[in-house]
C-alpha positions in Angstrom: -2.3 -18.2 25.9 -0.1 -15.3 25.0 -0.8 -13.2 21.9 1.9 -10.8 20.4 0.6 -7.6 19.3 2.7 -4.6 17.1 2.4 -1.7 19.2 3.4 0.7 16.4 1.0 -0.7 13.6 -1.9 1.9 12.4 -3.1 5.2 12.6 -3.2 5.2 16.3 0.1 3.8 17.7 0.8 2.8 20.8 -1.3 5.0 22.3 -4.8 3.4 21.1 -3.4 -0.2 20.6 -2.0 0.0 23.9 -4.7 0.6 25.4 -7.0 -2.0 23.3 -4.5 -4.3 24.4 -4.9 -4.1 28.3 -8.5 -4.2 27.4 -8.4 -7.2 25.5 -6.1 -8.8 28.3 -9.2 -8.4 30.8 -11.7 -9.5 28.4 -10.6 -12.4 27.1 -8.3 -13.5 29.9 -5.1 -13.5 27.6 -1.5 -12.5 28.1 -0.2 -9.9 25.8 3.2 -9.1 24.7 3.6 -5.7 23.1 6.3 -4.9 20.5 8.0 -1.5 20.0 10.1 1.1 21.5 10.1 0.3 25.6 9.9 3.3 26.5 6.8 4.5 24.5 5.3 1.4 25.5 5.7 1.8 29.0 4.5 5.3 29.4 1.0 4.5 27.5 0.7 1.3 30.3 1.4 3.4 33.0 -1.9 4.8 32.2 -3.7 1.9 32.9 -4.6 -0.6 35.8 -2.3 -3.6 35.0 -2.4 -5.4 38.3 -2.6 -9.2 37.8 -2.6 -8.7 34.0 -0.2 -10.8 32.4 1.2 -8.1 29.5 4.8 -7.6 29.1 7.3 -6.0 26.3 9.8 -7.0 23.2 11.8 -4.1 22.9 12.8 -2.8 19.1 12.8 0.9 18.0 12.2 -0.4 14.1 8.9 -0.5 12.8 7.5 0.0 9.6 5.7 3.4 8.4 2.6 3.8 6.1 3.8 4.2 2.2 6.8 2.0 2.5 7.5 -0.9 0.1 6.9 -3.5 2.6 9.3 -6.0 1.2 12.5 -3.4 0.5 11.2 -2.2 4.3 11.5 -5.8 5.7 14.9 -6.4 4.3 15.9 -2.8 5.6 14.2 -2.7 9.1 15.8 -6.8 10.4 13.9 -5.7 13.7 11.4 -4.5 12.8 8.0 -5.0 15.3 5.8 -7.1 12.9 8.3 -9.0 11.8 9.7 -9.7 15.9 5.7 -10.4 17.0 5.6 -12.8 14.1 8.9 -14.7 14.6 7.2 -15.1 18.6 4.4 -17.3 17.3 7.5 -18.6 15.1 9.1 -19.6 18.1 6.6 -21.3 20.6 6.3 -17.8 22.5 2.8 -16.7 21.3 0.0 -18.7 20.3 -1.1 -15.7 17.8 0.0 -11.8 16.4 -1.9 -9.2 15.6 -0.5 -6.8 13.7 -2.4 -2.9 12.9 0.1 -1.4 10.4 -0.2 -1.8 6.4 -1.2 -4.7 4.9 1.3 -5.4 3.0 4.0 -5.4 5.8 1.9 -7.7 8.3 1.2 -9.9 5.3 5.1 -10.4 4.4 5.9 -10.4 7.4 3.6 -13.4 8.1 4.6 -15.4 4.8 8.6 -14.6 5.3 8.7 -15.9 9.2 5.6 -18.4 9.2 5.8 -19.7 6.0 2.5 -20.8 3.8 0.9 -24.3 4.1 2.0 -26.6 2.0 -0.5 -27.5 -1.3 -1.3 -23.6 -0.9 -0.1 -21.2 -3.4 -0.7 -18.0 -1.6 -2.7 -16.9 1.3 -5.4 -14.9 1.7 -7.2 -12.0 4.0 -10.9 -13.3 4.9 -13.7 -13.2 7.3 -17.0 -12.3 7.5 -16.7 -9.0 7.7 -20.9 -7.5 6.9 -22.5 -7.7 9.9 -25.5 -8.0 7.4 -24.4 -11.1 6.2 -22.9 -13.1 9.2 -23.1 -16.3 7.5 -21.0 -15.0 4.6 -17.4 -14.6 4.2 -15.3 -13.1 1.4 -11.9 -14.0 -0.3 -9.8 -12.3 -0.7 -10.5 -9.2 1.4 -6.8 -7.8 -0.3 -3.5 -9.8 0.2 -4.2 -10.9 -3.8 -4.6 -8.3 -6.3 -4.2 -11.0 -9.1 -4.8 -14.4 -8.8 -4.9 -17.1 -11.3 -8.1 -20.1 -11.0 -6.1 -22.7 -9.3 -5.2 -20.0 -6.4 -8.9 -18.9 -6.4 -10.0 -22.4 -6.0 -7.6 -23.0 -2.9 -10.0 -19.6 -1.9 -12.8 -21.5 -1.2 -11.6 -24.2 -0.2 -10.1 -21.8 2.8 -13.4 -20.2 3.1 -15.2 -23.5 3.3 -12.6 -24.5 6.3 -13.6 -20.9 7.9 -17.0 -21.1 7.6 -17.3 -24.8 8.8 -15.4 -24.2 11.5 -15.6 -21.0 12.4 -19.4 -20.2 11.7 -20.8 -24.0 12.9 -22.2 -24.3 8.8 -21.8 -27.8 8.1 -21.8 -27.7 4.6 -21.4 -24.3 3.1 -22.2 -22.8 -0.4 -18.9 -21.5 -2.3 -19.9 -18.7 -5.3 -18.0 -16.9 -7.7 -18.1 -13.0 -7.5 -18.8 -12.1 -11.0 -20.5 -9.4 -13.5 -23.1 -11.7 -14.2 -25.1 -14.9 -12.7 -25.0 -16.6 -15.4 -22.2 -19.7 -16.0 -20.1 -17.8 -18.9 -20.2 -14.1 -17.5 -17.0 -12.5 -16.1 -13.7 -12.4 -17.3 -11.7 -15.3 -18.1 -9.9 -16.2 -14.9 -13.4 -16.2 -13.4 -14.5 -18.7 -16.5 -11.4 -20.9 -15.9 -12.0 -21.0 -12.6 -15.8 -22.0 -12.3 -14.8 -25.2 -14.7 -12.2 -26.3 -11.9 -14.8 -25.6 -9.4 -17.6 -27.5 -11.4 -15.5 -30.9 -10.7 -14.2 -29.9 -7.2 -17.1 -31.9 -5.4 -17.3 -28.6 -3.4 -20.6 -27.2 -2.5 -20.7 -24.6 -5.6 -24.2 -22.8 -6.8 -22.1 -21.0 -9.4 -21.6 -16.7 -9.8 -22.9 -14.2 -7.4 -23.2 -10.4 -8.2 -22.3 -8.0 -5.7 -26.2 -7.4 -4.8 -25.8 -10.8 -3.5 -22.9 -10.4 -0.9 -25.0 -8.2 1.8 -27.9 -10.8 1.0 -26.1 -14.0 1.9 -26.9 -15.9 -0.9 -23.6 -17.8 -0.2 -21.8 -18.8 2.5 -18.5 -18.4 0.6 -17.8 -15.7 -1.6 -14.3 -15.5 -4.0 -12.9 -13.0 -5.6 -9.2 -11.8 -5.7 -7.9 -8.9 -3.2 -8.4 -6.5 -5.2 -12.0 -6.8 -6.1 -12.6 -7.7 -2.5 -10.9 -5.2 -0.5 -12.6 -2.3 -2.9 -16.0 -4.5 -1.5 -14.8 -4.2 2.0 -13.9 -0.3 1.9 -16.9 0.3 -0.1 -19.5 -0.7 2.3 -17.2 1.0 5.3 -17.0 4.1 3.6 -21.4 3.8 3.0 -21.8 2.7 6.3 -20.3 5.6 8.3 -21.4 7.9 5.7 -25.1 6.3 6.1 -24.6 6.5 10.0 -24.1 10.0 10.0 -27.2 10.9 8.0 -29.4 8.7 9.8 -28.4 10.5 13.0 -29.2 13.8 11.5 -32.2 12.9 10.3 -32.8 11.1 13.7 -31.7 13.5 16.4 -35.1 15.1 18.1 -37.6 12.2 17.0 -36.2 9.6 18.8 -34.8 9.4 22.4 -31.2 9.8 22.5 -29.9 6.8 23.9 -31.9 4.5 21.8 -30.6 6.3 18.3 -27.2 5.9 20.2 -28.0 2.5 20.3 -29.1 2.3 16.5 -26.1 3.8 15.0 -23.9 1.6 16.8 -25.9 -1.5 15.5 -25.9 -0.1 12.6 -22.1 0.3 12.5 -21.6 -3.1 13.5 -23.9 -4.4 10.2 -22.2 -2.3 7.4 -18.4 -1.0 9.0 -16.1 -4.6 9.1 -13.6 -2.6 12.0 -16.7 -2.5 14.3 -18.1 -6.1 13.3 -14.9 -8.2 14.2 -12.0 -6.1 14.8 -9.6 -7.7 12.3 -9.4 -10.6 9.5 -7.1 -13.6 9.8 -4.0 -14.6 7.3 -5.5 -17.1 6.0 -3.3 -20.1 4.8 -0.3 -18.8 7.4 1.7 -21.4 9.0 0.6 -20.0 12.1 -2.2 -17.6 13.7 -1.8 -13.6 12.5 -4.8 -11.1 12.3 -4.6 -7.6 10.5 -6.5 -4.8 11.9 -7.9 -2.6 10.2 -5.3 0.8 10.0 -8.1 3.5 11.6 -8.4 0.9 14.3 -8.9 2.6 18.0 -8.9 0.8 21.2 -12.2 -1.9 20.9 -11.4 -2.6 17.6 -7.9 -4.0 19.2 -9.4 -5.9 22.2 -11.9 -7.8 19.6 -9.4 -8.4 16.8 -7.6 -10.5 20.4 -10.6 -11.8 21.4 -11.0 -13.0 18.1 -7.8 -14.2 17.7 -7.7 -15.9 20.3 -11.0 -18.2 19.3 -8.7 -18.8 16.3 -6.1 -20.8 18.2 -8.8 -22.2 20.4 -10.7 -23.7 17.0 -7.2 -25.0 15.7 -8.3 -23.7 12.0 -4.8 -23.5 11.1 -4.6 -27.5 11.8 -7.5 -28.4 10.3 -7.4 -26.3 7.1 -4.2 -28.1 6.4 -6.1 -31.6 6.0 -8.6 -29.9 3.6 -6.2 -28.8 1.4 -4.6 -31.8 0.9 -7.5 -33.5 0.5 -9.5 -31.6 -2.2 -6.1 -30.9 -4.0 -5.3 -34.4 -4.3 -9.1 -35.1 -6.0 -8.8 -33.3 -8.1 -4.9 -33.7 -9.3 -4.0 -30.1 -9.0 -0.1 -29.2 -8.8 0.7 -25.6 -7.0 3.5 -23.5 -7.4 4.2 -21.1 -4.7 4.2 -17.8 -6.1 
């Protein structure tokens, strides 16, 4: 298996995802192709013990840049490294890409070379990102800031695929992220949508509030991107904040290598980079993770790791048959937009 990575994506290119990408090479005994300027590329390697390591490079000196409008950026940058990692999987040459840079460019980049699946509207960003809550994911962790209820129905029916086959939960429980528990509270996509749901012969328990997302009272939470990537960053942004105190607080009363120890765990629980890496595309034609942007060098080797168990599960394959099936129960035309 090779997996094509974006060497210039995030905070930290190429030096850190260089680096996270020989690592992940030797952990989970997978070939690597890096894209980005040569050069660059080369130097950061040479750091590193590549013997027997089966990483090699796309050159392209276009990539895309934080702030950019990532479809005028696309169109303007024909080379550009996200777009050449994703036309790889595109092409039979990688099983997967990861790309670190912003959302919105690995995202376009995914839907303009890989396409969508057909019966699917749009995709979606999800995982299970609380370590908290392992047997809960969320979508849409952010590739949706407005959806309309037919598109948040094909949500769950992508986190029921994900958490079936990616979590080993036979029969999960899809919820509603709303303002209230109650059938009748949010606003009125979310009442649309938990009619369609009602008759989907899915595994609904109804609305959740945001209390109940660290608790796991579903499996399967939905929401659009832009109520769950403010989710996502809120618990990062409490978690590292919550880390810090603790160690404070901490340092002196406990022996240092076991609150070393705890703040990592603890890290793992509430902060979604140090949990899994990064999230899949859901819905792709194909296999693409986003990183998260701050991402160093382990957060790259897990997000190939975890990519990786991606292609191996063949989600992609058998998310296609669910679509179709639950689509076609319950009579629902799509249009791709």
């Amino acid at each position: 298996m090779k997996i094509a990575v974006d060497a210039m994506g995030g905070d930290f290119a190429p030096e850190e995802i260089v680096k996270g990408s020989v690592s992940g090479a030797k952990q989970y005994d997978t070939g690597i192709t890096l894209v980005g300027p040569q050069e660059r590329i080369q130097a950061e390697l040479a750091k590193y013990d590549t013997a027997g390591l089966d990483i090699d490079i796309l050159h392209t000196d276009e990539y895309l840049i934080e702030g950019e409008q990532p479809a005028f950026a696309l169109r303007a940058k024909r080379k550009a490294s996200i777009l050449m990692a994703a036309k790889l999987v595109r092409d039979g040459k990688a099983s997967a890409a990861v790309g670190v840079g912003p959302t919105g460019g690995v995202f376009a980049a995914a839907v303009g070379v890989l396409g969508v699946l057909e019966g699917l509207a749009r995709p979606v960003i999800g995982g299970n990102f609380l370590g908290f809550a392992p047997n809960t994911v969320v979508i849409d962790l952010g590739g949706n800031v407005d959806s309309r209820p037919d598109q948040l129905l094909d949500f769950g029916i992508i986190g029921m695929v994900f958490a079936r086959k990616w979590m080993n939960i036979e029969n999960p429980t899809i919820a509603l992220l709303s303002n209230g528990a109650e059938e009748g509270k949010g606003n009125e996509v979310v009442k649309e949508t938990y009619g369609l749901y009602k008759k989907s012969g899915l595994n609904f328990i109804g609305n959740v509030e945001g209390h109940d997302v660290a608790s796991g009272k579903a499996n399967v939470v939905v929401c659009d991107g832009f109520v769950g990537n403010t989710i996502v960053k809120f618990c990062e942004g409490l978690g590292a904040v919550t880390a810090e105190w603790l160690e404070k607080k901490l340092t002196g009363k406990i022996p240092a290598d076991e609150l070393k120890n705890m703040i990592v765990e603890y890290k793992k629980a509430t902060i979604s980079a140090d949990n899994t890496g990064g999230g899949p595309l859901l819905g792709i034609n194909g296999v693409v993770f986003k990183a998260h942007g701050r991402s160093k060098a382990p957060e790259v080797a897990t997000t190939i790791g975890t990519a990786k168990k991606m292609v191996e599960i063949d989600l992609v394959g058998t998310l296609k048959a669910e679509l179709q099936f639950v689509r076609s129960k319950l009579n629902i035309s799509y249009t791709n937009s």
